[in-house]
N, C-alpha and C positions, 0 to 999 in steps of 0.2 A: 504493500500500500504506500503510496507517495506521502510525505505528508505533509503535502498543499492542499490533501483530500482529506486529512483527519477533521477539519473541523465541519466539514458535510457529515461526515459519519458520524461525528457525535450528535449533530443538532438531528440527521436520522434516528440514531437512538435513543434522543429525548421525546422525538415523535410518536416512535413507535411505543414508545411506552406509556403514554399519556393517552393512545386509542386503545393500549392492551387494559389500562385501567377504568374504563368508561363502563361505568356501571348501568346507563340509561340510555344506552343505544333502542333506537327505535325497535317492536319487535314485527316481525309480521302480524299486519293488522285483521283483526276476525273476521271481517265481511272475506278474506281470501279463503280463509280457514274456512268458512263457512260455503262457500259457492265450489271450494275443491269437494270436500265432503259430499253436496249434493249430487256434483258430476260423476265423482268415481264410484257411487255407492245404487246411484238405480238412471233411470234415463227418466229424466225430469220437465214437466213441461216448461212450457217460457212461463206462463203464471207465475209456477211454484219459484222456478228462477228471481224472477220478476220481484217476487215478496220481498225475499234474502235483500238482494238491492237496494230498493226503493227504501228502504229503510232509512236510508241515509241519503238523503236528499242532495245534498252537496256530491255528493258523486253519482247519482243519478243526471243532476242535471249534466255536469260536467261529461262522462260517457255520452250523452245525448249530442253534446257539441262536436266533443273532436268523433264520431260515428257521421256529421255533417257536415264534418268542415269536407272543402274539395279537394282538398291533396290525399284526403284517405283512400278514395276513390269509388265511394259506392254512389251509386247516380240516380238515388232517388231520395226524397226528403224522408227524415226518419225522424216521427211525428212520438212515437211513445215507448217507453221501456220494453214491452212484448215485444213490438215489431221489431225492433230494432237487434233482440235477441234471436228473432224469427229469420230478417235476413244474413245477419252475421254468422249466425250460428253459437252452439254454448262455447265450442274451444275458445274461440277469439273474445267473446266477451267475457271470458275468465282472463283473459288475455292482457287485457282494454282494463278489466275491475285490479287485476294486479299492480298493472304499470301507475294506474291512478293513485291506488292506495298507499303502494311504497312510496311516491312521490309525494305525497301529501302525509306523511307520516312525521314529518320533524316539527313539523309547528310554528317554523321561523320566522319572528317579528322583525321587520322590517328594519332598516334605520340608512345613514347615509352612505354605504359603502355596498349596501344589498334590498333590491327593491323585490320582494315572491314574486308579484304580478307582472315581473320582467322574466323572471327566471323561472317562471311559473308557461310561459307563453313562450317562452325558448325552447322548453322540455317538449312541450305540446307539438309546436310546430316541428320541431325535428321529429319527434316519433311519427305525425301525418305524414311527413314528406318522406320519409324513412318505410314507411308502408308503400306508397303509394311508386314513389322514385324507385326499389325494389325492383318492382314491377313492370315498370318501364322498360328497366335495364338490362330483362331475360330473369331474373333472380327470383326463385318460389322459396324466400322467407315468412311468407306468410303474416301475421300478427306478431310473431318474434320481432322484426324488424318495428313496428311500432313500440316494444317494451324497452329494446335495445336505447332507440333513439329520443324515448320518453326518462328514460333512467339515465343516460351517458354519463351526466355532470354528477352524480349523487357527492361525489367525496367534495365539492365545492361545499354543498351543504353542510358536509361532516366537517369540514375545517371552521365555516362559519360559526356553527352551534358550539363543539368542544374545542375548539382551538381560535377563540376567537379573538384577542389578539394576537396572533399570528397574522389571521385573519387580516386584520386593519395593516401591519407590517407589511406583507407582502401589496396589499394596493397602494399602498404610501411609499413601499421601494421601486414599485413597478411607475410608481407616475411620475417618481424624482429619477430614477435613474434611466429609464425609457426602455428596458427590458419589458419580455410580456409577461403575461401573470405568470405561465407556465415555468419560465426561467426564475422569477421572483419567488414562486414556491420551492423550486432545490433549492435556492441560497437562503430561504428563511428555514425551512420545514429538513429540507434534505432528503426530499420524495415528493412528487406531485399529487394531485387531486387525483391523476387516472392511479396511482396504487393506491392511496387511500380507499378511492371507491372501490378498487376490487377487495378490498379487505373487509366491506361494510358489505360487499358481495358475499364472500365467505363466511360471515357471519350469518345470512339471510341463508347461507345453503342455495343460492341460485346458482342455475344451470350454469356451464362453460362457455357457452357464448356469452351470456351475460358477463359473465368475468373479463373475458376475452376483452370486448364492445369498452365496459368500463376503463381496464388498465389500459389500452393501446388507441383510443379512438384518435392521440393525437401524432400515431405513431406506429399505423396500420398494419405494416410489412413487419413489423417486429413481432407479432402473433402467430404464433405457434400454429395454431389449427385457425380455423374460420376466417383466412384473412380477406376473403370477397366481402364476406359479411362485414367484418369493422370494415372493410375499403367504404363501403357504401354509409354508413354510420358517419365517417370520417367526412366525407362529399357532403351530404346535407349540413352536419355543422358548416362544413366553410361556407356553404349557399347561406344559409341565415348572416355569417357577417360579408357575406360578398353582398347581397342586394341588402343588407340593413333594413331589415323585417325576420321578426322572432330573433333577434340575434339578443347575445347577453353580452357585457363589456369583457368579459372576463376573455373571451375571445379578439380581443381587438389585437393587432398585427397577426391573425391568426396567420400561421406556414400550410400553406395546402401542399400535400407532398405528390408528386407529379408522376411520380414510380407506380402509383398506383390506376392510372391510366388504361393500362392496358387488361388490369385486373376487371374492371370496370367498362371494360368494349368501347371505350373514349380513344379516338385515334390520333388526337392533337390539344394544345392549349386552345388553336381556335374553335375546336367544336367543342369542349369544356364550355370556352365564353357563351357560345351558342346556345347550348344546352341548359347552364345558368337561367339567360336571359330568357326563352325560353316560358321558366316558370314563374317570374315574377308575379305576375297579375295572380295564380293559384297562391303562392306564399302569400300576397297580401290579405286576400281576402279568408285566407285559413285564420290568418293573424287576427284578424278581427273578429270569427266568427266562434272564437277560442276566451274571449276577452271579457270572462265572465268573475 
């Protein structure tokens, strides 16, 4: 070990220690616990679905939005909790109920350095366009690619909540010294937001893509297995801060890595720009139709 690197590693291993000791990490919320239960145990109507749900009205309504916003891509209006189980299907609105609840699981009040309803509408919109863009591309991700692109930033959250001066640090190094957040996080933390979140991953027991998606989305080709999938996870965040809609600051100088190109059936930077441009008009009006 160099050691121009020991004092990364130490402020690493004050990191890690301070997320190994968090006693109140969010847990998996019951409404999952509760719609897994019904699917794996009898074949349930959308009613019975439906009941479980509704319960909880703020994610009712919310699945209702991003199920109509246009980059998800179902193309007809989805007017009520049944139907909308009826055309989805149960996988995916267990799918859709998951990505909701773990995202809305921290409870994070607001203040000058983090606004929800930006990061809240960042999550959203990327997991739409992340469905929908999928799709596009030849790629049968399915509703994973919504959870993926709906979950990506979680460890942002995690450093907000229990490391939150750090927190303030890293935006207050990133604006005086002109680094991005990303660089600002190893020199304060000594590990990014994408390991944080896979650790807050591993903790949830989610799947391997999800971990995958979390640690590498800013850093594709480094992924072991599923790298099409973070490639595409990767592409919609930079679309959010290339057209600036659903974007989150935390991404600002974001690096789109160009290697990933061909993973992604893209045969140049000028049909990237194309493709971008393209969907504007669908990211905007997702943005808004999210914006609840």
């Amino acid at each position: 070990m160099n050691l121009n690197d020991e004092p990364l590693v130490i402020k690493r291993s004050q990191t890690e220690k301070i997320l190994g000791n968090i006693k109140d990490l969010p847990s998996i919320p019951k409404v999952i616990f509760e719609v897994t239960k019904l699917l794996g145990n009898s074949e349930p109507s959308a009613h019975t679905l439906s009941g479980i749900i509704i319960k909880d009205a703020g994610l009712t309504t919310k699945l209702l939005a991003i199920a109509n916003s246009p980059l998800y891509g179902i193309k007809r209006k989805v007017s009520s909790l049944e139907f909308a189980i009826l055309v989805l299907g149960f996988q995916e609105i267990k799918s859709i109920v998951t990505a909701l609840s773990l995202a809305d699981s921290f409870k994070i009040t607001g203040d000058k350095y983090f606004s929800p309803l930006e990061f809240w509408i960042h999550s959203m919109v990327t997991g739409s366009a992340a469905k929908g863009i999928s799709q596009h591309l030849g790629f049968n991700f399915g509703s994973d690619a919504f959870v993926a692109g709906a979950l990506h930033d979680l460890g942002i959250m995690v450093i907000h909540k229990y490391l939150h001066k750090q927190y303030n640090e890293i935006v207050e190094f990133s604006n005086h010294s002109g680094v991005t957040k990303l660089e600002a996080e190893l020199e304060i933390l000594g590990m990014s937001h994408q390991e944080i979140g896979k650790f807050l991953a591993e903790k949830w027991a989610l799947p391997i893509l999800l971990c995958d998606t979390l640690q590498y989305h800013h850093d594709p080709l480094a992924a072991k297995e599923n790298k099409s999938f973070v490639a595409v996870i990767h592409l919609v965040d930079y679309m959010t801060h290339k057209l600036n809609i659903g974007s989150f600051y935390w991404d600002d100088n974001f690096h789109f890595d160009l290697n990933v190109l061909p993973i992604l059936g893209i045969s140049s930077e000028k049909e990237l720009e194309e493709f971008i441009q393209d969907y504007e008009g669908l990211f905007s009006v997702t943005a808004s139709s999210i914006r609840i």
